[in-house]
Backbone bond lengths (Angstrom), bond angles and torsions (degrees), N, CA, C in turn:
res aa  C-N    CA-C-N  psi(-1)  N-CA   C-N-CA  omega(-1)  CA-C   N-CA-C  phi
1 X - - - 1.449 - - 1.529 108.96 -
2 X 1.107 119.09 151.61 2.070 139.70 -168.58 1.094 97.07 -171.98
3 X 1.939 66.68 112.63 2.090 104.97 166.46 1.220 91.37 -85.29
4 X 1.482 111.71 171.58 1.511 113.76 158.32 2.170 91.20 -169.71
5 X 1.200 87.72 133.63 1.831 99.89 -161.78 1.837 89.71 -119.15
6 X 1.228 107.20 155.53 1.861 117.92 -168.43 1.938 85.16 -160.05
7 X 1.551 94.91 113.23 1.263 109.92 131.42 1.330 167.50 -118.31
8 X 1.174 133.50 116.13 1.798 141.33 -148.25 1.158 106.37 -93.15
9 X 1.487 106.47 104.21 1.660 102.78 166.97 1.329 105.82 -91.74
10 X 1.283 120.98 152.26 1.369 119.43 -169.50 1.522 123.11 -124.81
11 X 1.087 124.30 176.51 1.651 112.08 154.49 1.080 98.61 -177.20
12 X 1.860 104.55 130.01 1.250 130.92 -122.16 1.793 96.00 -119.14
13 X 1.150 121.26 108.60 1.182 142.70 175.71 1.919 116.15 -13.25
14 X 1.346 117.49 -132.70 1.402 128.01 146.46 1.533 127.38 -31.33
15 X 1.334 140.02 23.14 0.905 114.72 -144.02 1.953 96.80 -142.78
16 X 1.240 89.24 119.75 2.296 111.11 -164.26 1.711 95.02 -108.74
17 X 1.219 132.15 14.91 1.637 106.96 160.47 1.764 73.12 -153.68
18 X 1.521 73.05 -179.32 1.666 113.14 167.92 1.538 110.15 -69.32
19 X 1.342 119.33 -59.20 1.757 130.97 169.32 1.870 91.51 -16.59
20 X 1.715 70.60 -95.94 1.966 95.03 174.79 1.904 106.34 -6.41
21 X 1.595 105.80 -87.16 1.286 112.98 162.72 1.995 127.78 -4.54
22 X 1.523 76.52 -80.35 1.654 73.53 170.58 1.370 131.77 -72.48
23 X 1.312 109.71 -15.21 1.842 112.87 160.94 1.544 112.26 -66.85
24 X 1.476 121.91 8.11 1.111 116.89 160.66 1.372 118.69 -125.73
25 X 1.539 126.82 -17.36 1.641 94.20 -176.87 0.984 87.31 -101.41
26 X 1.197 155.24 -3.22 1.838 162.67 -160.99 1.621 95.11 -73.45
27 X 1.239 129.55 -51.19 1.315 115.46 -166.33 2.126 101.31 -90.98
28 X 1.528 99.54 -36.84 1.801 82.96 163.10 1.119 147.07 -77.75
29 X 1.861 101.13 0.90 1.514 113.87 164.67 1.955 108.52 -76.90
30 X 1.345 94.64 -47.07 1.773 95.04 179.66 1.355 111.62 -69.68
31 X 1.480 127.72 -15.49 1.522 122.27 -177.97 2.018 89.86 -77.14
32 X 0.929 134.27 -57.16 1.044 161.87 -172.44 1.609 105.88 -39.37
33 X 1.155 130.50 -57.36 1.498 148.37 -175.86 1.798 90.21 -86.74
34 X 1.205 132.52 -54.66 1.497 140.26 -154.65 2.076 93.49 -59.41
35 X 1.637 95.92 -55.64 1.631 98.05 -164.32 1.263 113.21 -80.88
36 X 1.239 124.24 -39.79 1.287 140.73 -172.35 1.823 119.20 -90.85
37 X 1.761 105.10 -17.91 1.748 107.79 -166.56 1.577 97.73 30.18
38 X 1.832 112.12 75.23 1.587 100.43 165.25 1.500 77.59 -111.64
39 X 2.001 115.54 -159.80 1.827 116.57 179.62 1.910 79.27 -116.70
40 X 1.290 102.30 117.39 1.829 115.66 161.68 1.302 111.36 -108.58
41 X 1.416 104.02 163.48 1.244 105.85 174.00 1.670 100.23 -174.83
42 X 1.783 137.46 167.92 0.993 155.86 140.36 1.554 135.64 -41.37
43 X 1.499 133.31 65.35 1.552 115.68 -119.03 1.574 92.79 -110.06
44 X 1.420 119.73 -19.12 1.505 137.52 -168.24 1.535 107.63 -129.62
45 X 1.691 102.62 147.49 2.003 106.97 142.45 1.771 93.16 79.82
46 X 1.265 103.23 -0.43 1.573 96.57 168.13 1.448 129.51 -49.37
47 X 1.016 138.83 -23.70 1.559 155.88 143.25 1.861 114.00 -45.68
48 X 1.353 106.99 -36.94 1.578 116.75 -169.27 1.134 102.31 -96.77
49 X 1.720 124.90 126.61 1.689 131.93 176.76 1.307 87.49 -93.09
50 X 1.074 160.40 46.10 1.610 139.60 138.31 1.797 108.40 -124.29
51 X 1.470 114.09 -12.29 1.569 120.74 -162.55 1.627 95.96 -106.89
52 X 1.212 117.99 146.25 1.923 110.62 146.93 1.924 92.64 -159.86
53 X 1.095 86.12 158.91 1.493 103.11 165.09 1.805 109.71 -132.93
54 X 1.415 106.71 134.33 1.309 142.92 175.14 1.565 117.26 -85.35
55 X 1.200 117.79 98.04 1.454 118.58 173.20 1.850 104.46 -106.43
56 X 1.520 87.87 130.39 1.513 102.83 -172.02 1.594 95.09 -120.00
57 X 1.189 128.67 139.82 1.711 155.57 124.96 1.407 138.12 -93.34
58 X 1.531 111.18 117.37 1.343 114.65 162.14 1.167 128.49 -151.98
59 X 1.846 117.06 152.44 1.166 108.21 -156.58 1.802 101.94 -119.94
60 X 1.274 127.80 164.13 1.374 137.05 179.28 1.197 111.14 -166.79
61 X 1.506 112.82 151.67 1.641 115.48 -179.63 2.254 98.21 -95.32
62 X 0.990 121.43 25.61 1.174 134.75 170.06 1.454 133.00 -121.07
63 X 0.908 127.56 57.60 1.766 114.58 -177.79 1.389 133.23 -40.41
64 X 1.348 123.26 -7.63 1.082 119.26 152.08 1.641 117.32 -51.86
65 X 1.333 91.97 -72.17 1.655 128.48 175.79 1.786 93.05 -28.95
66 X 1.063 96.37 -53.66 1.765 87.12 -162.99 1.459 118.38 -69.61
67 X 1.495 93.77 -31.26 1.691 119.05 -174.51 1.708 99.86 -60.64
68 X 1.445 114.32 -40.76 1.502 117.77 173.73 0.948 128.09 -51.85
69 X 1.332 121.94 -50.04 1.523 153.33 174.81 1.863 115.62 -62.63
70 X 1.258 91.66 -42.06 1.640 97.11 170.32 1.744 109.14 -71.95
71 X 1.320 121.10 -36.06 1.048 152.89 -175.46 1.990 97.87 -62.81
72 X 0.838 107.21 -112.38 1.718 108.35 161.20 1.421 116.75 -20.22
73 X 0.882 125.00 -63.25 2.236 119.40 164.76 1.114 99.77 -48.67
74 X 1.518 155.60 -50.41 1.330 141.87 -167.95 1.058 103.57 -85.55
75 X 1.490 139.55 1.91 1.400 131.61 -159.40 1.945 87.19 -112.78
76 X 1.319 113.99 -38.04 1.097 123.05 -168.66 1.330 124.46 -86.73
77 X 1.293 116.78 -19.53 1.297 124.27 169.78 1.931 99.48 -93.69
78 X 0.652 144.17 -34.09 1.604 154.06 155.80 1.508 129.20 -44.99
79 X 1.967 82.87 -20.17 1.675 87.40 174.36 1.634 95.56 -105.28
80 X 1.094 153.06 -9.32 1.294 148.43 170.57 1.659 108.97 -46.17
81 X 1.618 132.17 109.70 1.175 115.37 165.49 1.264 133.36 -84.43
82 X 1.605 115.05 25.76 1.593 113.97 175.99 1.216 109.73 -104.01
83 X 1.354 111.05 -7.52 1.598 109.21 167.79 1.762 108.60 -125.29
84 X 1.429 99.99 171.71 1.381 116.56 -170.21 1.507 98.64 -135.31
85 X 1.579 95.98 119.06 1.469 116.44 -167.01 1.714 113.46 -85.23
86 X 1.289 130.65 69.93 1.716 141.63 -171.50 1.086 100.44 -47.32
87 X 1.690 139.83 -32.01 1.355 125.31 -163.48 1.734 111.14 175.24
88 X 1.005 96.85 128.70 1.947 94.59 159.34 1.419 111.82 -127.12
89 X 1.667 91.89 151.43 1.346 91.19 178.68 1.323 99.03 -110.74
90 X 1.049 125.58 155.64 1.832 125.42 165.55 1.990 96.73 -132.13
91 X 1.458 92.40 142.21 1.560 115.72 170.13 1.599 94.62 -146.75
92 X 1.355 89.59 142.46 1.691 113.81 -159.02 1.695 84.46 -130.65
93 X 1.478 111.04 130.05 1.739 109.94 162.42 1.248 103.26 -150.24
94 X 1.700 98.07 129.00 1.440 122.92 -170.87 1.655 115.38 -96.27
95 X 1.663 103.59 174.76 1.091 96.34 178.55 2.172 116.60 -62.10
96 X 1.736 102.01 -29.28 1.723 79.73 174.33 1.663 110.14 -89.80
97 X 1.339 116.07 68.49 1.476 118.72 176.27 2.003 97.84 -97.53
């Protein structure tokens, strides 16, 4: 079994409230879970209308497979132009972890 976890810090374009805010990572968290069925969620910066961080998980008995998948979520949240992607982190843990 291979976890492999991706986090997106962000900083969020146009955007003067919290409302605002969530009219934007709200639909790239559900695009996100919809294409991929990985577990996302909002994990940081919840207080801040211009900041959020994106914590992504997923699991597969393939590491290729997963490596793809991590691969495509960073490609896809990176292609959004209302936000500006500061950093991901990726941690990958295998079966010799």
């Amino acid at each position: 079994m291979y976890v492999g976890t991706l986090s997106f810090d962000l900083l969020l374009g146009d955007v003067h409230s919290l409302k605002e805010k969530r009219s934007v990572v709200r639909p790239i968290v559900a695009e996100l879970q919809r294409k991929y069925a990985v577990s996302v969620a909002e994990v940081d910066h919840m207080n801040l209308h211009r900041r959020a961080v994106i914590g992504l998980a997923a699991v597969s008995g393939d590491a290729v497979h997963l490596t793809d998948v991590l691969d495509r979520c960073e490609r896809l949240v990176a292609g959004h132009p209302e936000v500006e992607l500061l950093s991901v982190r990726r941690r990958f843990h295998g079966e010799d972890d």
